[in-house]
DRENTORLO-889015 format. One line per field, with one value per atom (N, C-alpha, C): residue in three letters; chain; atom name; z, x, y. Coordinates in nm, 3 decimals. Example, Ala and Ser with C-alpha at 12.3 -4.5 7.8 and 13.67 -1.06 7.14 Angstrom:
REM DRENTORLO-889015
vexkol <- [ALA,ALA,ALA,SER,SER,SER]
milo <- [A,A,A,A,A,A]
fike <- [N,CA,C,N,CA,C]
pz <- [0.780,0.780,0.780,0.708,0.714,0.787]
px <- [1.319,1.230,1.320,1.285,1.367,1.290]
py <- [-0.569,-0.450,-0.330,-0.225,-0.106,0.003]
This chain:
REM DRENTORLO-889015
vexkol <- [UNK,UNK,UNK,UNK,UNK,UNK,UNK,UNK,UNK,UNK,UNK,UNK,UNK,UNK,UNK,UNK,UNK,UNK,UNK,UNK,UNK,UNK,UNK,UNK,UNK,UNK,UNK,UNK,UNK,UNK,UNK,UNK,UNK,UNK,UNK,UNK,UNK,UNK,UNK,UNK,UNK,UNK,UNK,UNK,UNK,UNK,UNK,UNK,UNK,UNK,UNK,UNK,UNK,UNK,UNK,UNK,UNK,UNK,UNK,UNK,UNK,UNK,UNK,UNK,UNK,UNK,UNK,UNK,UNK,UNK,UNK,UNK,UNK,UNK,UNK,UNK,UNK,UNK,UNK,UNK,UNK,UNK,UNK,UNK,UNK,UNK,UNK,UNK,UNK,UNK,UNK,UNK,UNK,UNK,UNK,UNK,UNK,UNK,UNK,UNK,UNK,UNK,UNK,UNK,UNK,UNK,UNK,UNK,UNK,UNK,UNK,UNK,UNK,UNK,UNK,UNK,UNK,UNK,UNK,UNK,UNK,UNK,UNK,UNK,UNK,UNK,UNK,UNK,UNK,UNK,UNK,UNK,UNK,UNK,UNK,UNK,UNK,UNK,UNK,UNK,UNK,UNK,UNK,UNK,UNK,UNK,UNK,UNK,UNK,UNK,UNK,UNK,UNK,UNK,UNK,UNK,UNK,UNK,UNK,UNK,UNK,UNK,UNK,UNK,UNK,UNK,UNK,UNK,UNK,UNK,UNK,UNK,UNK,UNK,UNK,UNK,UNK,UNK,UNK,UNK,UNK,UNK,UNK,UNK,UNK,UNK,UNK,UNK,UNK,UNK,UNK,UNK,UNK,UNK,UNK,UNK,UNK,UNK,UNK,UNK,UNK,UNK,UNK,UNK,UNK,UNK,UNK,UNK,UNK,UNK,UNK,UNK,UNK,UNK,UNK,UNK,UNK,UNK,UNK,UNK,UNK,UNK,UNK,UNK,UNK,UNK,UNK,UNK,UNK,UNK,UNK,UNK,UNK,UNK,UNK,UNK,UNK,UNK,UNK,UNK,UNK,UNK,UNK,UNK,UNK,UNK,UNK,UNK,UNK,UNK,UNK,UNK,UNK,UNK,UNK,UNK,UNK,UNK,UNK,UNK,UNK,UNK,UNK,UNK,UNK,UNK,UNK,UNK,UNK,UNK,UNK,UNK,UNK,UNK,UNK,UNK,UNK,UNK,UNK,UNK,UNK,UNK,UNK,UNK,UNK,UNK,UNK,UNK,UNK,UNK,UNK,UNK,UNK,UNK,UNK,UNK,UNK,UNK,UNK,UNK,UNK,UNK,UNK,UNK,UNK,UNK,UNK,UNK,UNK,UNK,UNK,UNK,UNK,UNK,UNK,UNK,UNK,UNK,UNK,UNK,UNK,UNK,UNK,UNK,UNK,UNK,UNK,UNK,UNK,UNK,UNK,UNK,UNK,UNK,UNK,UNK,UNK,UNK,UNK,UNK,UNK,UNK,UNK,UNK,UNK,UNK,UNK,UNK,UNK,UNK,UNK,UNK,UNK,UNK,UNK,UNK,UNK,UNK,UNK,UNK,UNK,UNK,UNK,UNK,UNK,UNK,UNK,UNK,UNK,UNK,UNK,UNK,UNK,UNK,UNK,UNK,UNK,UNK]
milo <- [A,A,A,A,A,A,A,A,A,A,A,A,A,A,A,A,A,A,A,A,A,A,A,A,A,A,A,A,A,A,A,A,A,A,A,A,A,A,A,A,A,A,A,A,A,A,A,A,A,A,A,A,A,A,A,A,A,A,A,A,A,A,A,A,A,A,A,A,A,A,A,A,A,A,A,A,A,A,A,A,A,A,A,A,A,A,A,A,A,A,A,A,A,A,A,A,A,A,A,A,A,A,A,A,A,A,A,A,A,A,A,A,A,A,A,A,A,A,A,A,A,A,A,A,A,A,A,A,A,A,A,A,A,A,A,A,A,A,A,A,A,A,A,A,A,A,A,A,A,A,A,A,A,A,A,A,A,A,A,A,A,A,A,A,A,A,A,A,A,A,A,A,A,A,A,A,A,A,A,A,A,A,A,A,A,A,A,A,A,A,A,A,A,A,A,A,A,A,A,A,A,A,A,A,A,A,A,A,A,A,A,A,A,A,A,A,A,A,A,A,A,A,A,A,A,A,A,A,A,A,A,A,A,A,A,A,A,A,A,A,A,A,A,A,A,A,A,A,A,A,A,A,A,A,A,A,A,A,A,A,A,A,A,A,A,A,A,A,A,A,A,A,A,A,A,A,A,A,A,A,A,A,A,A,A,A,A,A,A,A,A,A,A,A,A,A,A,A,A,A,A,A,A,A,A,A,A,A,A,A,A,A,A,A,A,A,A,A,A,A,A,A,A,A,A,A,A,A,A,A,A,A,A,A,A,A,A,A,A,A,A,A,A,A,A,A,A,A,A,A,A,A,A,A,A,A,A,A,A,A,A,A,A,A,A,A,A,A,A,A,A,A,A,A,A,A,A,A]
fike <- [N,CA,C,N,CA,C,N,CA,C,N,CA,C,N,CA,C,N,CA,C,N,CA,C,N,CA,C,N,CA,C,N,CA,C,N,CA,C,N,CA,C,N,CA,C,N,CA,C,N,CA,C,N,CA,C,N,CA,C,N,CA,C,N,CA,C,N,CA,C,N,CA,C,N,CA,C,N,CA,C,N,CA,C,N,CA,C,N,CA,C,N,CA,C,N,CA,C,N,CA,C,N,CA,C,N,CA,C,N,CA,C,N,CA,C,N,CA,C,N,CA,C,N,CA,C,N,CA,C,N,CA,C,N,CA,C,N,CA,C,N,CA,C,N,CA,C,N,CA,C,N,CA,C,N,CA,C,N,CA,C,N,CA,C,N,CA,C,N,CA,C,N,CA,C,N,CA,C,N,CA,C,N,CA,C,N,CA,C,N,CA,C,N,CA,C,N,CA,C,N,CA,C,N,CA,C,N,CA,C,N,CA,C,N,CA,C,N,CA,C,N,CA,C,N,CA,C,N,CA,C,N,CA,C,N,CA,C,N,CA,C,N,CA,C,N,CA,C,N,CA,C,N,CA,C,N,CA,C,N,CA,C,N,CA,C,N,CA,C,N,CA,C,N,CA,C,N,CA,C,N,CA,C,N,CA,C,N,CA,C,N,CA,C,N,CA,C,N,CA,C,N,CA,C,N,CA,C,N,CA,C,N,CA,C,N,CA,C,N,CA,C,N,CA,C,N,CA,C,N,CA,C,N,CA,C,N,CA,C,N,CA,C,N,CA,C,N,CA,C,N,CA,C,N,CA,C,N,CA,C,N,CA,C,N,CA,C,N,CA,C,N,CA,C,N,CA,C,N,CA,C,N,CA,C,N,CA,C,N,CA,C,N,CA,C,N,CA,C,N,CA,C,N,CA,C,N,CA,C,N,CA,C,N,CA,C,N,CA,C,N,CA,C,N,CA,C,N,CA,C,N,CA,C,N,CA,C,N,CA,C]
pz <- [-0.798,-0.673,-0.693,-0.573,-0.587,-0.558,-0.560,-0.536,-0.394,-0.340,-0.211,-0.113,-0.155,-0.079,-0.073,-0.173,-0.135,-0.170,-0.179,-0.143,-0.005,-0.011,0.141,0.142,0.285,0.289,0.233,0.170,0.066,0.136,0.149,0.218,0.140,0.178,0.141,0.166,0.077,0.116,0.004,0.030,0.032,-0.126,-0.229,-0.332,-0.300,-0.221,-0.121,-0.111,-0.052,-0.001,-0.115,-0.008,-0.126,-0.147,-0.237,-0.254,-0.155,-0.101,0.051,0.142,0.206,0.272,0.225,0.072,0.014,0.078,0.046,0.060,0.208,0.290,0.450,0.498,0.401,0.449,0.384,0.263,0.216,0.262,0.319,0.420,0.557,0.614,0.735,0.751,0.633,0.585,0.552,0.478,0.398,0.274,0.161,0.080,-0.013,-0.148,-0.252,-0.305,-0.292,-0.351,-0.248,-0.277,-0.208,-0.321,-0.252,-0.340,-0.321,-0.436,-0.367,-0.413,-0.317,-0.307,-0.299,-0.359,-0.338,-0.314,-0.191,-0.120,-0.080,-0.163,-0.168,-0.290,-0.340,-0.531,-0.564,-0.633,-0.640,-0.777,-0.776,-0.820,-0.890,-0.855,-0.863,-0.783,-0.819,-0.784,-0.769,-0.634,-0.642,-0.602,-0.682,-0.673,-0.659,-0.572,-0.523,-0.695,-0.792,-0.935,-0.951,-0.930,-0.962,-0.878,-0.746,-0.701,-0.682,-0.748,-0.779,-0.905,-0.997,-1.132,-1.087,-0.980,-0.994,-0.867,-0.795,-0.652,-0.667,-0.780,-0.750,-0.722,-0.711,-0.685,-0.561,-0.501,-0.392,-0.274,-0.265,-0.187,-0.280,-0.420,-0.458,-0.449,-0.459,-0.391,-0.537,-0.465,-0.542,-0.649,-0.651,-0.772,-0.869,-0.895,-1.038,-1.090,-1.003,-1.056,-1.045,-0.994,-0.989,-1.097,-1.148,-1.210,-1.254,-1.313,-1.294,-1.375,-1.479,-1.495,-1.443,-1.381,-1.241,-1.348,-1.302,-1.336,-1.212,-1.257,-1.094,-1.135,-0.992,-0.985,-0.886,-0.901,-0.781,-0.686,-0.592,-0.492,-0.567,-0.610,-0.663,-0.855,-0.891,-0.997,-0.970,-1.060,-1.053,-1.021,-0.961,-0.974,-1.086,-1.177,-1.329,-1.403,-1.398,-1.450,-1.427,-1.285,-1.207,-1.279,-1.297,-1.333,-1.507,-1.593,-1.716,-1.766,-1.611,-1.640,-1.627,-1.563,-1.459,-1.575,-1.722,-1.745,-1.917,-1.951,-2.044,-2.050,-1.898,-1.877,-1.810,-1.760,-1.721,-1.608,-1.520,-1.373,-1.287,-1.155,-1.037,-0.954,-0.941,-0.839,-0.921,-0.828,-0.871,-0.764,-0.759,-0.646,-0.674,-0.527,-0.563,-0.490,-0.586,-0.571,-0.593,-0.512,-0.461,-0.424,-0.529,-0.541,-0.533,-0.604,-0.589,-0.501,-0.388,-0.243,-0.282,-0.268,-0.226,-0.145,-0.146,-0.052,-0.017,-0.111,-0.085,-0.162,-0.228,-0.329,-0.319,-0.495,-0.470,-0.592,-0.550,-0.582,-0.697,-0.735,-0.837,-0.724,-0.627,-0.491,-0.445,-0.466,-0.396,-0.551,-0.634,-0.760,-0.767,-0.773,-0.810,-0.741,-0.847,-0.801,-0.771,-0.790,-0.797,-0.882,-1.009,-1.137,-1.249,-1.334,-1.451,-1.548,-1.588,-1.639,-1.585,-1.467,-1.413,-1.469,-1.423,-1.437,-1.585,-1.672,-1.834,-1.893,-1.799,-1.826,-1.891,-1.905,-1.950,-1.891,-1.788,-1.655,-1.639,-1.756,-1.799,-1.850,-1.806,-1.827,-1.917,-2.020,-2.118,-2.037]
px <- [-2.174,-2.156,-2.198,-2.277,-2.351,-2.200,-2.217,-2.154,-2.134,-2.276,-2.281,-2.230,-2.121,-2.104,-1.916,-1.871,-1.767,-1.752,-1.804,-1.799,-1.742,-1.687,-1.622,-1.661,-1.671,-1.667,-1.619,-1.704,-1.628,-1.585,-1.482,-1.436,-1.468,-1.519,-1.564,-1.576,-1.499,-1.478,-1.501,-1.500,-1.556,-1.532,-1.549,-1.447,-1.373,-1.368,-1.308,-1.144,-1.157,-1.019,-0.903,-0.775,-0.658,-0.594,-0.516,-0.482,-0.390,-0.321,-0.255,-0.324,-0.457,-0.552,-0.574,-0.629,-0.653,-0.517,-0.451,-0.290,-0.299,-0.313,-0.320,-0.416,-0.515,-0.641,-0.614,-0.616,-0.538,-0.420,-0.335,-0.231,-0.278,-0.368,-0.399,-0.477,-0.577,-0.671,-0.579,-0.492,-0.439,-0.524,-0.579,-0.677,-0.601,-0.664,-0.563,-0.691,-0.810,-0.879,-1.006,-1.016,-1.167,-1.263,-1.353,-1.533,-1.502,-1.585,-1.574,-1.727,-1.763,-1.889,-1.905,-2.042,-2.045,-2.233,-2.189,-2.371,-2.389,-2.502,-2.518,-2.491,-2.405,-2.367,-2.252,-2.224,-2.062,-2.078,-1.957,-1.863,-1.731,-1.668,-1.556,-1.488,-1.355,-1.290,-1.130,-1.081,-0.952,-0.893,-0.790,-0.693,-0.539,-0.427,-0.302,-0.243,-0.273,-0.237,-0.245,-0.368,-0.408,-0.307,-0.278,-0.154,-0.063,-0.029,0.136,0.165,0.052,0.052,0.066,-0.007,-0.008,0.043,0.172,0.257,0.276,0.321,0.340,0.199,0.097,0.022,-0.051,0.020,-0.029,-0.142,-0.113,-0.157,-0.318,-0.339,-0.477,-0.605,-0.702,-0.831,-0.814,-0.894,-0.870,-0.977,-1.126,-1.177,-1.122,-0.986,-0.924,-0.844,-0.814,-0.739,-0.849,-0.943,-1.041,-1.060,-1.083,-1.157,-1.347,-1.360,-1.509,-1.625,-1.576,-1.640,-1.659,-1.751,-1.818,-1.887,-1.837,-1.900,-1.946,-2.050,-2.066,-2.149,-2.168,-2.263,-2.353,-2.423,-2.560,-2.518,-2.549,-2.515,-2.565,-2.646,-2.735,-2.625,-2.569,-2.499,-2.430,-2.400,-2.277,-2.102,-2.065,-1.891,-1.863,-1.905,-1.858,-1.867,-1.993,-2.025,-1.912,-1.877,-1.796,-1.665,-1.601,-1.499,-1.516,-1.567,-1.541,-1.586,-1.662,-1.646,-1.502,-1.424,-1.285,-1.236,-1.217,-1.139,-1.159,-1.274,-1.304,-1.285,-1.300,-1.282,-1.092,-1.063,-0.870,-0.930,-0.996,-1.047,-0.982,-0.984,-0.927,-1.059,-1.142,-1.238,-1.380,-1.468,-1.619,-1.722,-1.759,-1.844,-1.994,-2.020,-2.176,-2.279,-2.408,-2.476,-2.598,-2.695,-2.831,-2.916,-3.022,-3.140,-3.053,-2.989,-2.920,-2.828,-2.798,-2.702,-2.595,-2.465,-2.396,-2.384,-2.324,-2.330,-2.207,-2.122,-1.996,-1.899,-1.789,-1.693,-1.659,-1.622,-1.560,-1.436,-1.349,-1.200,-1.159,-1.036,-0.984,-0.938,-0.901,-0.862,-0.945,-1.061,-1.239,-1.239,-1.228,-1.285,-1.186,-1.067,-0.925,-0.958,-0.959,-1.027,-1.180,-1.256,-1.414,-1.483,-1.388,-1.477,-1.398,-1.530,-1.503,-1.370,-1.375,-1.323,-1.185,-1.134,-0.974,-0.954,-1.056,-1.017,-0.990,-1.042,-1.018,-0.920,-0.798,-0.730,-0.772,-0.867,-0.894,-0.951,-0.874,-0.834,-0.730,-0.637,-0.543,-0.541,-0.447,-0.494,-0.319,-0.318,-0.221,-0.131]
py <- [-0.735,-0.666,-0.519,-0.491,-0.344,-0.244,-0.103,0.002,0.057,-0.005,0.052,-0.071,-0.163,-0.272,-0.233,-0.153,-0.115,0.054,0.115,0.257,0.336,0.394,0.472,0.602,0.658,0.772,0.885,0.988,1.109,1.209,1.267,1.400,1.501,1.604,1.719,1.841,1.943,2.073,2.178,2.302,2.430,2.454,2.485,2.547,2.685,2.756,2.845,2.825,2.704,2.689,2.693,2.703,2.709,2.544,2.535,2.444,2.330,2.461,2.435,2.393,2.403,2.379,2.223,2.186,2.092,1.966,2.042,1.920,1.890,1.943,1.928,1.845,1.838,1.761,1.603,1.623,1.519,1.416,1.519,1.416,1.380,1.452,1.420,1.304,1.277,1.163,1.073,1.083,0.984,0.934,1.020,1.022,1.070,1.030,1.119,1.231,1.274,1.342,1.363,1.497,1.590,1.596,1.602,1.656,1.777,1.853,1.999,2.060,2.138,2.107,2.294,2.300,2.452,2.460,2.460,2.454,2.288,2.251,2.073,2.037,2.102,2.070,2.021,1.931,1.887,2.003,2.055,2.157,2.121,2.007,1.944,1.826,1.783,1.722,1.760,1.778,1.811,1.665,1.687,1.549,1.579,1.473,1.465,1.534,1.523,1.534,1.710,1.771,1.874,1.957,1.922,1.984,1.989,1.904,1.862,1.937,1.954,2.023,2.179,2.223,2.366,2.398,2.336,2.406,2.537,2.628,2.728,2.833,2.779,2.827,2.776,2.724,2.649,2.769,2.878,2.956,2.963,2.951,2.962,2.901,2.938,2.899,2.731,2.645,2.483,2.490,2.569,2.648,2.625,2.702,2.756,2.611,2.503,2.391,2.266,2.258,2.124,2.119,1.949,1.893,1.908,1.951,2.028,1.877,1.813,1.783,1.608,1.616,1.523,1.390,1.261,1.143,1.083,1.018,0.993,0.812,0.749,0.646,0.665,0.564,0.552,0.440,0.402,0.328,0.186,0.193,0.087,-0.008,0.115,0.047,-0.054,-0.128,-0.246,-0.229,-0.242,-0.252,-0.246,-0.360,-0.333,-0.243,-0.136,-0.080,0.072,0.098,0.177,0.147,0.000,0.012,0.044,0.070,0.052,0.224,0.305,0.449,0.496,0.462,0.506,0.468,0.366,0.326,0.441,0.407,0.498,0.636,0.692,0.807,0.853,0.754,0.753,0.788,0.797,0.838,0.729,0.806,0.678,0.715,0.815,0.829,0.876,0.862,0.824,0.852,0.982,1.038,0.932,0.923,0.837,0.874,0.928,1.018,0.927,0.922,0.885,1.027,1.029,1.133,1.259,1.255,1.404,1.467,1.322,1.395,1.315,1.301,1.265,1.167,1.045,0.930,0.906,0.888,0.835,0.846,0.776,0.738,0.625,0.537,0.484,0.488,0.439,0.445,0.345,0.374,0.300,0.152,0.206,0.087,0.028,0.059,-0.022,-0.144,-0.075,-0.130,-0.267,-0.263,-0.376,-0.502,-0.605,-0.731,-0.765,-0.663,-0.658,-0.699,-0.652,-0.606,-0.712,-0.773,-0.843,-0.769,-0.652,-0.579,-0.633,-0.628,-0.649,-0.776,-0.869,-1.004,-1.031,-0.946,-0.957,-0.895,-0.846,-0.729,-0.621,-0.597,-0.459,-0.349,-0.300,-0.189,-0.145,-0.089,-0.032,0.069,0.200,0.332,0.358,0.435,0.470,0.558]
């Protein structure tokens, strides 16, 4: 199964914003994580984690707490292949990038029951 058969829409915002901003968007979606994008560039990943880690700083720009370093797939990769980055890497999300733009995400929740990897139990994070 391709990537682009269960991929969802990526939400995406400013590296600007504060973390507070981040959390609002997040609950309003019902999403646990933003792209963060600076121009047409992924920049990062803020996640429900990154701000739960740094509340007392909730008023700060999401910059100083994202995840910076970006794994990504192509629309065209395998599910399997998606699940065994997330697992190697402890990731739940997976920006998916075609010619350099941005397409979509998909999730640790897109992936469950997709991928050879689950069915072998070995999609278990420490």
């Amino acid at each position: 199964m391709k990537i682009s058969q269960i991929m969802k829409r990526a939400y995406v915002v400013d590296e600007n914003i504060t973390l507070k901003e981040a959390a609002k968007i997040m609950s309003n979606k019902k999403i646990g994580g933003l792209i963060v994008l600076n121009g047409d560039k992924i920049s990062g990943i803020i996640t429900e984690r990154n701000i739960i880690n740094n509340l007392q700083n909730i008023n700060s720009k999401i910059s100083k707490f994202m995840a910076r370093k970006i794994i990504s797939v192509s629309s065209d990769d395998e599910v399997n292949n998606a699940a065994k980055l997330m697992t190697q890497n402890k990731i739940k999300r997976l920006p998916v990038i075609d010619n350099g733009k941005l397409v979509g995400i998909v999730r640790i929740t897109d992936v469950v029951g997709k991928s050879e990897a689950i069915e072998q139990g070995n999609f278990f994070f420490n």
